[in-house]
VOKOLBA-576036 format. One record per residue: residue in one letter; x, y, z of N, C-alpha, C in turn. Coordinates in Angstrom, 3 decimals, padded with zeros to 6 digits. Layout:
// VOKOLBA-576036
<residuo->A; nc1->X; nc2->Y; nc3->Z; cac1->X; cac2->Y; cac3->Z; cc1->X; cc2->Y; cc3->Z>
...
// end
This chain:
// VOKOLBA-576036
<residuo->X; nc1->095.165; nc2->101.041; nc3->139.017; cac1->095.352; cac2->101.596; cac3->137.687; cc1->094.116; cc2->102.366; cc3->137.215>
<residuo->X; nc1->092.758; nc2->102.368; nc3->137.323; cac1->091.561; cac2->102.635; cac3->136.999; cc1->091.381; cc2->103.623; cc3->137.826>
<residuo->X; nc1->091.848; nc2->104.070; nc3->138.869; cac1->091.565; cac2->105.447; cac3->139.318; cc1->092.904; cc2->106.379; cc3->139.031>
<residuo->X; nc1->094.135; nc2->105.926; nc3->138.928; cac1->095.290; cac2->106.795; cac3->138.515; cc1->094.411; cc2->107.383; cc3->136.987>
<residuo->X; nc1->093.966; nc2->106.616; nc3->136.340; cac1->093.504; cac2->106.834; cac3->135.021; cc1->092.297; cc2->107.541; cc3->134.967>
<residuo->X; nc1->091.029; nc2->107.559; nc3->135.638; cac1->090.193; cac2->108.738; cac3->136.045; cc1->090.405; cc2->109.762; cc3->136.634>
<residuo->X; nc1->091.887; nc2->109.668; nc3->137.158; cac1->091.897; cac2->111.228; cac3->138.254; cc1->093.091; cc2->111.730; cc3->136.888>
<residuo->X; nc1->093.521; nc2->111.180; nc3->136.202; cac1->094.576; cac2->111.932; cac3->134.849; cc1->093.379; cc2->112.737; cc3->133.980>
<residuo->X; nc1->092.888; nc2->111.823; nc3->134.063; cac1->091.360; cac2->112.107; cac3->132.993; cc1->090.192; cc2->113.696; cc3->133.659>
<residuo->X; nc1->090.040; nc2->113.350; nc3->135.081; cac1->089.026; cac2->114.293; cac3->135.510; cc1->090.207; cc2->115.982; cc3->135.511>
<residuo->X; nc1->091.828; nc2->115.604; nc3->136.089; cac1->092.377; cac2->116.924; cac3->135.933; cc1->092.968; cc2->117.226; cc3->134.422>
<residuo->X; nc1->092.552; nc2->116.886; nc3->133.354; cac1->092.683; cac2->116.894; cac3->132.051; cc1->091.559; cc2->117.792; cc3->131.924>
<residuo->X; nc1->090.195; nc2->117.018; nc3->132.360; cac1->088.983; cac2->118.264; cac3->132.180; cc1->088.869; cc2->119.740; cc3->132.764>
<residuo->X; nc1->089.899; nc2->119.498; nc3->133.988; cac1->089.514; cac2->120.946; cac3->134.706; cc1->090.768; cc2->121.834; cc3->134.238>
<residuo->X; nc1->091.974; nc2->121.364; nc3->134.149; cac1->092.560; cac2->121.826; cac3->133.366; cc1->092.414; cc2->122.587; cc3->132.336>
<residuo->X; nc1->091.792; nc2->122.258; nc3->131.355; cac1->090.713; cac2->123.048; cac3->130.491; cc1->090.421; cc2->124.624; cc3->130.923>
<residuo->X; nc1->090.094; nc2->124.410; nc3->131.701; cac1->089.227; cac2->125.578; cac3->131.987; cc1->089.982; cc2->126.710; cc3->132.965>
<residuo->X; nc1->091.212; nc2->126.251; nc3->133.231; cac1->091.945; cac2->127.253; cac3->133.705; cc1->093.032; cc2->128.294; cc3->133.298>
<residuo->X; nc1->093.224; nc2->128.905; nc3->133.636; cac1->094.450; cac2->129.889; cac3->132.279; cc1->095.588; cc2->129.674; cc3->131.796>
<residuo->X; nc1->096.503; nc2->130.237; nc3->132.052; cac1->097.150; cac2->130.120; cac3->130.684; cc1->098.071; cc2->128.705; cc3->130.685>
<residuo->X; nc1->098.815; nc2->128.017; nc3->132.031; cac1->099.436; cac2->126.909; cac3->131.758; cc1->098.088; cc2->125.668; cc3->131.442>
<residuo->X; nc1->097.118; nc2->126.177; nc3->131.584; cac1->095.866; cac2->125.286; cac3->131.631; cc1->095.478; cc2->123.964; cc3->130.692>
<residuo->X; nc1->095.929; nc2->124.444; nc3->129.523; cac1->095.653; cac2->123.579; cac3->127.821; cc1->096.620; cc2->122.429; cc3->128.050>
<residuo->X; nc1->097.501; nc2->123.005; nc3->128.260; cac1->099.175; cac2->122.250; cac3->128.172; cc1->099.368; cc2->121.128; cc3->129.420>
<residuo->X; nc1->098.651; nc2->121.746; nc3->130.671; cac1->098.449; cac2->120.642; cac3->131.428; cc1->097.281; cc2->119.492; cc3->130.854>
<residuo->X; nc1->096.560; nc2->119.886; nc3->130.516; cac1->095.250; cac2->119.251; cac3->130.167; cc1->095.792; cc2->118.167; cc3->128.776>
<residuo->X; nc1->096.360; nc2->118.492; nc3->128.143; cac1->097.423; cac2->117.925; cac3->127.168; cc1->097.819; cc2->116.638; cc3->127.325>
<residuo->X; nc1->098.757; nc2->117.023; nc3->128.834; cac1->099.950; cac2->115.943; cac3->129.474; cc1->098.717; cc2->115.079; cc3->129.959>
<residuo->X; nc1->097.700; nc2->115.662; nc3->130.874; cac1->097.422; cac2->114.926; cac3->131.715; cc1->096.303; cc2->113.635; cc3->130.594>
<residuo->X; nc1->095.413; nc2->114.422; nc3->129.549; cac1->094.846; cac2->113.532; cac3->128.707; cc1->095.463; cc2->112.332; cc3->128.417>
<residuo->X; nc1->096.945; nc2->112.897; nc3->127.795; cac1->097.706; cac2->111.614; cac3->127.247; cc1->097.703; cc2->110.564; cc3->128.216>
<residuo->X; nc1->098.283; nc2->111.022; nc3->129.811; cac1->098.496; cac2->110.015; cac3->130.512; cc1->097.441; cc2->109.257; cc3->130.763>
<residuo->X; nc1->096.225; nc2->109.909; nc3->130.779; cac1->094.732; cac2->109.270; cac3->131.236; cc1->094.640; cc2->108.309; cc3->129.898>
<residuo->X; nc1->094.437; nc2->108.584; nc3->128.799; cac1->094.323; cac2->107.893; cac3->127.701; cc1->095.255; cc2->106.642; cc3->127.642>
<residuo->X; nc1->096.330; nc2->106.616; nc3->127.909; cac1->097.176; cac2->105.571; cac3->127.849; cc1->097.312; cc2->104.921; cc3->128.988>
<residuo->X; nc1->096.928; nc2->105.371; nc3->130.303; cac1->096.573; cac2->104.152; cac3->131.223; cc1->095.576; cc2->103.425; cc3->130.896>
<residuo->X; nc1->094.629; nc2->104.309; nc3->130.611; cac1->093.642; cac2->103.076; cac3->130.516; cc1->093.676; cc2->102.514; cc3->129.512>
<residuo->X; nc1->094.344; nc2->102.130; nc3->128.020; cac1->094.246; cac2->101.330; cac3->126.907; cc1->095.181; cc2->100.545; cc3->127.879>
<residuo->X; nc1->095.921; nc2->101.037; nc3->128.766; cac1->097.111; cac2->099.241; cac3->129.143; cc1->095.916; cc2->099.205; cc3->130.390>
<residuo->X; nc1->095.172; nc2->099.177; nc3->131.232; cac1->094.248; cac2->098.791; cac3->131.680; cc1->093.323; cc2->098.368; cc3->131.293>
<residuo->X; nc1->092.609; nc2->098.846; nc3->130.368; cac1->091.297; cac2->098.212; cac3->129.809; cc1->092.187; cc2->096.979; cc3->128.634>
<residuo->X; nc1->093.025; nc2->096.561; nc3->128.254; cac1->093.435; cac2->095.712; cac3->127.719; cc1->093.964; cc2->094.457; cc3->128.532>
<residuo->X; nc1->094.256; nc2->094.391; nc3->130.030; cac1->094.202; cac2->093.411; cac3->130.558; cc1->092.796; cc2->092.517; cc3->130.498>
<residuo->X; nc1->093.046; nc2->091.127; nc3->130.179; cac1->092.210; cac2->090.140; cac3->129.887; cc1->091.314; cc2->090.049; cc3->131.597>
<residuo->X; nc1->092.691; nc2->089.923; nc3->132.447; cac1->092.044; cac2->089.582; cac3->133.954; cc1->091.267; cc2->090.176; cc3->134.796>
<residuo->X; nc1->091.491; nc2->091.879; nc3->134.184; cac1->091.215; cac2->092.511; cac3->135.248; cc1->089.179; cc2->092.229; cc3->135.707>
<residuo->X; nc1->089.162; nc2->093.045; nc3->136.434; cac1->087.414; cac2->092.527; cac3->137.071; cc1->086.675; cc2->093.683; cc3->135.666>
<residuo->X; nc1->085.433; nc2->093.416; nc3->135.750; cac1->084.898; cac2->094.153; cac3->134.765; cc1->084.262; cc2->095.417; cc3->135.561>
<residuo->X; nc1->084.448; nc2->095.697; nc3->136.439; cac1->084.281; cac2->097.103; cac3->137.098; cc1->085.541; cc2->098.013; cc3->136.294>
<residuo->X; nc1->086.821; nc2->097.488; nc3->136.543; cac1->087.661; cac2->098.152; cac3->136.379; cc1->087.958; cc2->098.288; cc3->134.850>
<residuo->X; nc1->087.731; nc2->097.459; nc3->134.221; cac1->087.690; cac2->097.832; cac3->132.717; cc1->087.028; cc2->098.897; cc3->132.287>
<residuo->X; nc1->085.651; nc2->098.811; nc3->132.876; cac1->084.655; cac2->100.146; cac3->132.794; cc1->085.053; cc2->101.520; cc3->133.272>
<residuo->X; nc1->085.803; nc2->101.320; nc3->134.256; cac1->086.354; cac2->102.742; cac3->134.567; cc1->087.799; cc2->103.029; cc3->133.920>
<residuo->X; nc1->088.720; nc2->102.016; nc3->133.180; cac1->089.114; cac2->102.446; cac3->132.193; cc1->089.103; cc2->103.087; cc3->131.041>
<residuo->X; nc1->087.769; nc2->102.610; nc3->130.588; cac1->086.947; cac2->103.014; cac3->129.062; cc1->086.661; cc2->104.445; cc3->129.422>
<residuo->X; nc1->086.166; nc2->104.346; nc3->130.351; cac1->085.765; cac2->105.475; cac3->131.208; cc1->086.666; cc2->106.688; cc3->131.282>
<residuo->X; nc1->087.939; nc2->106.402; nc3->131.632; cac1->088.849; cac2->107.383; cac3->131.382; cc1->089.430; cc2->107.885; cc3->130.176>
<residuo->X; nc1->089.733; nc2->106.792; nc3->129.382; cac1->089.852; cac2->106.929; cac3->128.121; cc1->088.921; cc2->107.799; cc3->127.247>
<residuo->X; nc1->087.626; nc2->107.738; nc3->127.612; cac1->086.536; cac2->108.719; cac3->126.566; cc1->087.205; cc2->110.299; cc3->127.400>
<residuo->X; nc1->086.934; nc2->110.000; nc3->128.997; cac1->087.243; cac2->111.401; cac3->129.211; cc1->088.563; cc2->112.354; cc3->129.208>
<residuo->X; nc1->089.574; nc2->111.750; nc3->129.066; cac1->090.733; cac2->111.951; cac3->128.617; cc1->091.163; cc2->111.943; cc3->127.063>
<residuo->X; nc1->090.151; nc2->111.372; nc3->126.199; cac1->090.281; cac2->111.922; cac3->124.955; cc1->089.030; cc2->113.207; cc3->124.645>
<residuo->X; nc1->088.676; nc2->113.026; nc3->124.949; cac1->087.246; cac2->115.061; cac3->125.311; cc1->088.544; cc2->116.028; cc3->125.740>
<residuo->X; nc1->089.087; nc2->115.536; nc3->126.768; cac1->090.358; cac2->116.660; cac3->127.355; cc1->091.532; cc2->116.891; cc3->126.749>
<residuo->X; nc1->092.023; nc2->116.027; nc3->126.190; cac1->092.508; cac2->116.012; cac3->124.776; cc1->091.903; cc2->117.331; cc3->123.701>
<residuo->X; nc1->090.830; nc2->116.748; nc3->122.903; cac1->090.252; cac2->117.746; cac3->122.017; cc1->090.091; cc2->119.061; cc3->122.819>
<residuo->X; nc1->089.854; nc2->119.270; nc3->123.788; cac1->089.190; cac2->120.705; cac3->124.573; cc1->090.242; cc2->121.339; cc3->124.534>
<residuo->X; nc1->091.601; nc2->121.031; nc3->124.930; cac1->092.945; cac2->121.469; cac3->125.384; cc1->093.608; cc2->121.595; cc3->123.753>
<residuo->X; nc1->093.848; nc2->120.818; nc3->122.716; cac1->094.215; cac2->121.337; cac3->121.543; cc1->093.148; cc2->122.139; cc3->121.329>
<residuo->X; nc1->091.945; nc2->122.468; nc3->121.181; cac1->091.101; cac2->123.093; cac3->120.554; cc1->091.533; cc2->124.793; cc3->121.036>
<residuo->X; nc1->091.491; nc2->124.634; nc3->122.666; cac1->091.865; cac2->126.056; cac3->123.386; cc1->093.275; cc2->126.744; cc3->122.586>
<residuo->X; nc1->094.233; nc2->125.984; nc3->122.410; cac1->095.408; cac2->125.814; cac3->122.424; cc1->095.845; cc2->126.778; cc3->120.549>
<residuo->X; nc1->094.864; nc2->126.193; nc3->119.799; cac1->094.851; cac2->126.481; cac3->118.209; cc1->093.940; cc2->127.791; cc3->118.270>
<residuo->X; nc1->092.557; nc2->128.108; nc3->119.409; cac1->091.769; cac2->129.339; cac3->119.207; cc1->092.886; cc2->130.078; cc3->119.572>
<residuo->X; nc1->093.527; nc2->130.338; nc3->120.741; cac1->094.949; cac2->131.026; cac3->120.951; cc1->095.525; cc2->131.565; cc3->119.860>
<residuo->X; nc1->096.028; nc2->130.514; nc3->119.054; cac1->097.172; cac2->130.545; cac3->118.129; cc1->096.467; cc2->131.590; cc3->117.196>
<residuo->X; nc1->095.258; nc2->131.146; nc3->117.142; cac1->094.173; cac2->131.991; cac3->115.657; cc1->094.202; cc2->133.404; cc3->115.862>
<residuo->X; nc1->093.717; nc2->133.851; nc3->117.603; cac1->093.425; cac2->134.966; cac3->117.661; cc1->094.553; cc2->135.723; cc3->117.850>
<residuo->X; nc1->095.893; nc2->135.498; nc3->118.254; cac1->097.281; cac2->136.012; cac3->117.734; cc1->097.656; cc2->136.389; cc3->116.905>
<residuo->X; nc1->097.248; nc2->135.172; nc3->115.567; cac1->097.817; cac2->135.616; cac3->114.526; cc1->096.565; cc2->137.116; cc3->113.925>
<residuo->X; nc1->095.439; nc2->136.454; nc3->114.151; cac1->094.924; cac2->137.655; cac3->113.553; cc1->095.127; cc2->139.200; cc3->114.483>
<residuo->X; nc1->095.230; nc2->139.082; nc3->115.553; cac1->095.781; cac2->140.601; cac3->116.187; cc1->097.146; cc2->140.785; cc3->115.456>
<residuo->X; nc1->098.303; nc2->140.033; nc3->114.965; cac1->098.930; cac2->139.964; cac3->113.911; cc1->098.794; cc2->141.007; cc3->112.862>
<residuo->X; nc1->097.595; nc2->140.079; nc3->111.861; cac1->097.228; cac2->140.857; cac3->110.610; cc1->096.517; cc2->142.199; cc3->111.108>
<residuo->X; nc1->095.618; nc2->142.513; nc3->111.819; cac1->095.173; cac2->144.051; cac3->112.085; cc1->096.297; cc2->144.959; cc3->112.207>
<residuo->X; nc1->097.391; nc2->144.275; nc3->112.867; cac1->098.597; cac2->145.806; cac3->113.194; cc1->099.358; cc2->145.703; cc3->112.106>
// end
């Protein structure tokens, strides 16, 4: 579970940075990274390595999160204003 949840998380980040289906993947993949690891890092049993690389995913899958809406709304902005100029 702790690496399904870092590798959602690390292609959430690179996602980012690629064009145009890029945000939207980065989106899906955040969510999934983010929500494995709250049901991972919330097991009582698991070893404490793996909790850590839960938390772990979770911070970086919520960064990929913000990066991917953030891309996603500059888009929307600079549309609308090529919009208002014409």
């Amino acid at each position: 579970m702790p690496r399904a949840a870092l590798a959602l998380a690390v292609v959430a980040l690179v996602a980012t940075a690629l064009a145009t289906p890029g945000p939207f993947v980065a989106l899906g993949a955040a969510i999934g990274a983010i929500g494995f690891g709250v049901i991972g890092y919330t097991r009582r049993d698991a070893l404490g390595v793996h909790r850590l690389m839960n938390a772990a995913a979770i911070a970086l899958g919520a960064i990929g999160l913000v990066l991917g809406a953030l891309r996603i709304v500059l888009a929307l902005a600079a549309v609308a204003h090529l919009e208002r100029m014409l």
